[in-house]
C-alpha positions as CSV (number, residue, x, y, z in Angstrom):
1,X,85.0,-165.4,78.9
2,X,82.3,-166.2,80.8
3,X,79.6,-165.2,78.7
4,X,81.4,-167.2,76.1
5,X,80.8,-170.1,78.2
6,X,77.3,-169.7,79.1
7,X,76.4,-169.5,75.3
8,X,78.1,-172.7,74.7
9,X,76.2,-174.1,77.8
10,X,73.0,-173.6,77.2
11,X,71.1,-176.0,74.5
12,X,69.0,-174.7,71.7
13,X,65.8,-176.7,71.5
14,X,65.3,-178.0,68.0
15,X,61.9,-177.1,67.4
16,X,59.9,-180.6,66.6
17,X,58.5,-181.1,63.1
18,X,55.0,-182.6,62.9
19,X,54.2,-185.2,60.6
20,X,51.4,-185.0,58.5
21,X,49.0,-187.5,59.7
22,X,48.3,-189.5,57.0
23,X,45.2,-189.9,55.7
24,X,43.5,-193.3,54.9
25,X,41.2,-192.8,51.8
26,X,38.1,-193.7,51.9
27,X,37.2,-196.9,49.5
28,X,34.7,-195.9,47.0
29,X,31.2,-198.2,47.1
30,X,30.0,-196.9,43.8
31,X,26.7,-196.3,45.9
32,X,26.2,-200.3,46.1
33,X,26.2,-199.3,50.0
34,X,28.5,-200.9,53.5
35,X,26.2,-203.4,54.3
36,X,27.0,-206.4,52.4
37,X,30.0,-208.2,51.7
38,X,32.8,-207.4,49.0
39,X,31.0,-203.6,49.7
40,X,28.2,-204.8,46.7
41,X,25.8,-204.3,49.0
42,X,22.0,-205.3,48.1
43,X,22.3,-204.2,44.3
44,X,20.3,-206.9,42.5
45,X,21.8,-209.9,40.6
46,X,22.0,-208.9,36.9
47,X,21.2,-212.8,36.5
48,X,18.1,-213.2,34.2
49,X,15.4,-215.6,35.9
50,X,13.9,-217.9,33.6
51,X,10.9,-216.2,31.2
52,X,7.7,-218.4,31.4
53,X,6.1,-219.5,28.3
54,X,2.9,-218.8,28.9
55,X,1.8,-219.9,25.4
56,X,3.7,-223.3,25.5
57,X,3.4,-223.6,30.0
58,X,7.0,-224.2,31.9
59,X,9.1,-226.8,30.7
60,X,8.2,-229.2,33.6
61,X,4.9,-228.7,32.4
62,X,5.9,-229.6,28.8
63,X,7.9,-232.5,30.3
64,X,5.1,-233.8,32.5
65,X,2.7,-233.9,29.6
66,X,5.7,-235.7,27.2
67,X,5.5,-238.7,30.1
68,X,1.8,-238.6,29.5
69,X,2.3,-239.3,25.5
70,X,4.8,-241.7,26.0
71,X,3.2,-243.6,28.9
72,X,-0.6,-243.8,27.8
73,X,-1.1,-247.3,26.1
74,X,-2.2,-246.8,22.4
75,X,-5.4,-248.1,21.9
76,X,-6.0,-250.4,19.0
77,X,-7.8,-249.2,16.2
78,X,-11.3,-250.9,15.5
79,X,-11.6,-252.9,12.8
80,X,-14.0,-252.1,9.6
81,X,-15.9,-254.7,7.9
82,X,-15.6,-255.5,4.2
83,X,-19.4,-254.6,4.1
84,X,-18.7,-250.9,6.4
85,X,-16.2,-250.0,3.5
86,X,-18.4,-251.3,0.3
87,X,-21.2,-249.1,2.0
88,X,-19.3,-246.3,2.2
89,X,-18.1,-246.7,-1.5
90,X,-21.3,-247.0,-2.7
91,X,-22.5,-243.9,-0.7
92,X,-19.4,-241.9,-2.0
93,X,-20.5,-243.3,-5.9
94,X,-23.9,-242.3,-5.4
95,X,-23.1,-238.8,-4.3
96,X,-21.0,-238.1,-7.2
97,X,-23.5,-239.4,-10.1
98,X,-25.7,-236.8,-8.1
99,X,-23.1,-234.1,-8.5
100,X,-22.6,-234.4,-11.9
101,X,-26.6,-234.6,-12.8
102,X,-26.4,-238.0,-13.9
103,X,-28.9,-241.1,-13.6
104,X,-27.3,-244.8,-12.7
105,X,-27.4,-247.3,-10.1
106,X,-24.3,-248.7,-7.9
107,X,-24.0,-252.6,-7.5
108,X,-21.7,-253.6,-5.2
109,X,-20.2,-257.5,-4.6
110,X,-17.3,-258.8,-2.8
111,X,-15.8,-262.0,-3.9
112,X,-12.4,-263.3,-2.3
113,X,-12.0,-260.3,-0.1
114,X,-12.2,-258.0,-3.5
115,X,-14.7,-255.5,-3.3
116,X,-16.2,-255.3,-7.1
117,X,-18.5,-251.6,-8.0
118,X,-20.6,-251.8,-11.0
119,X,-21.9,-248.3,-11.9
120,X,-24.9,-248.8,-14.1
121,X,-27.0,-246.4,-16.7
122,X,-26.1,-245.3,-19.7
123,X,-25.7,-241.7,-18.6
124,X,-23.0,-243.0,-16.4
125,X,-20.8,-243.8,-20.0
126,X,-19.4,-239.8,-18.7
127,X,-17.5,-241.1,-16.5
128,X,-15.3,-243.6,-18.4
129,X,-13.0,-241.5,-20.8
130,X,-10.4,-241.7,-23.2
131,X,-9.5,-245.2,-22.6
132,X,-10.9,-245.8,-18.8
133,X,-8.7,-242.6,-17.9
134,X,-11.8,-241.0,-16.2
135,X,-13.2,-244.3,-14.3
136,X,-9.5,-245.1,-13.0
137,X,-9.6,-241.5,-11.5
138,X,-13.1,-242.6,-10.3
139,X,-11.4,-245.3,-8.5
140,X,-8.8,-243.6,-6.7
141,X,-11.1,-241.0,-5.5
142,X,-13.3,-244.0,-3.7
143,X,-10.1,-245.7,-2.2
144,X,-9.2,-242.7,-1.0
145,X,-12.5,-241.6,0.9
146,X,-12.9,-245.1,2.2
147,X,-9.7,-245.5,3.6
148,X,-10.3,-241.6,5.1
149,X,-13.5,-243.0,6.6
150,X,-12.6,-246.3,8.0
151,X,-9.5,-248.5,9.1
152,X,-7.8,-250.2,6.0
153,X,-9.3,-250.4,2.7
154,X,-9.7,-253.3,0.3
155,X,-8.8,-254.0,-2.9
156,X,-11.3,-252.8,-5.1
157,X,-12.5,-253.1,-8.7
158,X,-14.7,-250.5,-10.6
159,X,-16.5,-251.0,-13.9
160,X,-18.8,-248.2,-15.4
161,X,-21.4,-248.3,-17.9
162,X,-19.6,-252.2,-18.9
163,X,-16.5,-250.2,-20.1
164,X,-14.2,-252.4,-17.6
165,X,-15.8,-255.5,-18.8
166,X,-15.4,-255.2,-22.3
167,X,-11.6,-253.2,-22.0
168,X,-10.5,-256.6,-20.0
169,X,-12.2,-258.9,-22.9
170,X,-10.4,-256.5,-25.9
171,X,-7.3,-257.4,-24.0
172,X,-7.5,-260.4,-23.6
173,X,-8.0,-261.5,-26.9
174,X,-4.9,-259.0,-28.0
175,X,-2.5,-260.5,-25.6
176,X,-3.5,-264.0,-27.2
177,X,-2.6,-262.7,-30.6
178,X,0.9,-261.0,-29.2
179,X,1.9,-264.2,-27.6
180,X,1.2,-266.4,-31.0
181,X,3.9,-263.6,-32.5
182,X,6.3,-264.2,-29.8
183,X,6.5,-267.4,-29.8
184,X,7.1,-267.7,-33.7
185,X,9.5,-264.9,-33.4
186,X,11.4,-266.1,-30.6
187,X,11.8,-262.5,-29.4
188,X,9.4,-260.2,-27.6
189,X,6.6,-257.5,-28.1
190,X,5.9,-254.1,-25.8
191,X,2.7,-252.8,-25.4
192,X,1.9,-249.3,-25.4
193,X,1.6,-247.8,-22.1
194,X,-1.3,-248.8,-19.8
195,X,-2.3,-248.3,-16.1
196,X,-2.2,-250.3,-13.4
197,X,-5.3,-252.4,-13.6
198,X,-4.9,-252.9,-17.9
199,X,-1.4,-254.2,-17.3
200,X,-2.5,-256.8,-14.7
201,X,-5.0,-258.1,-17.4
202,X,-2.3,-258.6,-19.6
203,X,-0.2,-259.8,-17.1
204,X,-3.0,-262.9,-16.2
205,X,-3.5,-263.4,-20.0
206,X,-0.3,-264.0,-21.1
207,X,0.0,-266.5,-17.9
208,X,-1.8,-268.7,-19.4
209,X,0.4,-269.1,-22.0
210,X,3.6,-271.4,-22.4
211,X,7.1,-270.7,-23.1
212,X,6.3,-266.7,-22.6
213,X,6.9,-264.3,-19.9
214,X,6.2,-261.0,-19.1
215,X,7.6,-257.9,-17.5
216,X,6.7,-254.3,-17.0
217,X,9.1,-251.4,-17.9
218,X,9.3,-247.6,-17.3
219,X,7.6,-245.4,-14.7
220,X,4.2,-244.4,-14.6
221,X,2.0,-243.1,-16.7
222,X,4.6,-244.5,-19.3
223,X,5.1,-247.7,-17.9
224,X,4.1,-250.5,-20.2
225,X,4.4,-254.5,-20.6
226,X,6.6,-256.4,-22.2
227,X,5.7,-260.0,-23.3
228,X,8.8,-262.2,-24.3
229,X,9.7,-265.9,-25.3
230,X,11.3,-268.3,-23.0
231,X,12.2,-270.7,-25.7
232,X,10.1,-273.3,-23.2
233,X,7.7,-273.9,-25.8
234,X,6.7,-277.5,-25.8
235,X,5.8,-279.5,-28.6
236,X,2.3,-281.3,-28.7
């Protein structure tokens, strides 16, 4: 009985079971390093920096030389005499008679502020063609280079070899006969096409005329003149 009791007695020791220690894993840095905050360490910023222009310089150097353009006064352009730009005209005229091989003069006059060129010679008659086609273009050539060459450019007139002189005079006398038609008629008359400087003779013709009027129609090179009765016509 007693060795019963001393079994009962004594106290097995429950032997202790260790915990595994946990273990704290280690945060990754993706090799950005410890060093910096939010573990990014000193990886560079993937933010592009601004490309220079080197061609077109920095935009405050663009803006800089904007204020510059905007700020500079504008300086007034000189003026050009009447006689500057009938020089150069006649300088322009002269050149071209020597281009094409021909003999002439150039007279130059200015009357009302209208420069007036009178190309001379009979060799010069070249340069007139069908119908003054060939001295209009004349004309617009010499505008053009004296309003390249100065400030501003006149009006101008041009008459080679007498052509001008003698087209106004034919047309002249024609509108007279058109506007005797028109006023008998009562209706009106168009003329056939005609540039610019033919339509303003008939234009200043038919002026002086009563109980007509006149009008241009169409677009160029088909525009043309139409002369028409008022019904104005007074009785002498």
């Amino acid at each position: 009985g007693a060795k019963g009791s001393s079994n009962t007695g004594q106290q097995k020791k429950t032997p202790e079971k260790k915990t595994p220690e946990k273990k704290t894993p280690e945060k990754k840095t993706n090799g950005r390093g410890s060093g910096s905050k939010n573990g990014k360490g000193s990886r560079p910023s993937n933010k592009k920096k601004p490309v220079e222009n080197k061609k077109n310089g920095s935009s405050k150097e663009r803006r800089t030389m904007d204020d510059k353009a905007t700020t500079e006064p504008k300086r007034d352009k000189p003026e050009t005499s009447i006689e500057d730009q009938a020089k150069v005209a006649e300088d322009f005229l002269s050149g071209l008679l020597k281009s094409f091989g021909l003999e002439g003069d150039i007279q130059t006059r200015i009357e009302d502020e209208v420069l007036y060129l009178d190309v001379v010679g009979e060799q010069t008659e070249a340069l007139v063609g069908p119908k003054g086609a060939t001295m209009y273009s004349v004309l617009e050539l010499t505008r053009t280079t004296v309003q390249r060459h100065t400030f501003g450019a006149p009006r101008m007139r041009i008459d080679i070899a007498g052509y001008g002189a003698r087209r106004r005079e034919a047309l002249t006398i024609y509108t007279g006969k058109l506007v005797e038609q028109v006023k008998e008629s009562g209706g009106e008359a168009m003329l056939e096409p005609m540039n610019a400087a033919d339509r303003k003779v008939i234009h200043d013709a038919a002026a002086a005329f009563e109980g007509v009027k006149t009008y241009s129609e169409g677009e160029d090179p088909r525009r043309a003149v139409v002369i028409s009765s008022t019904g104005d016509v007074k009785s002498d």
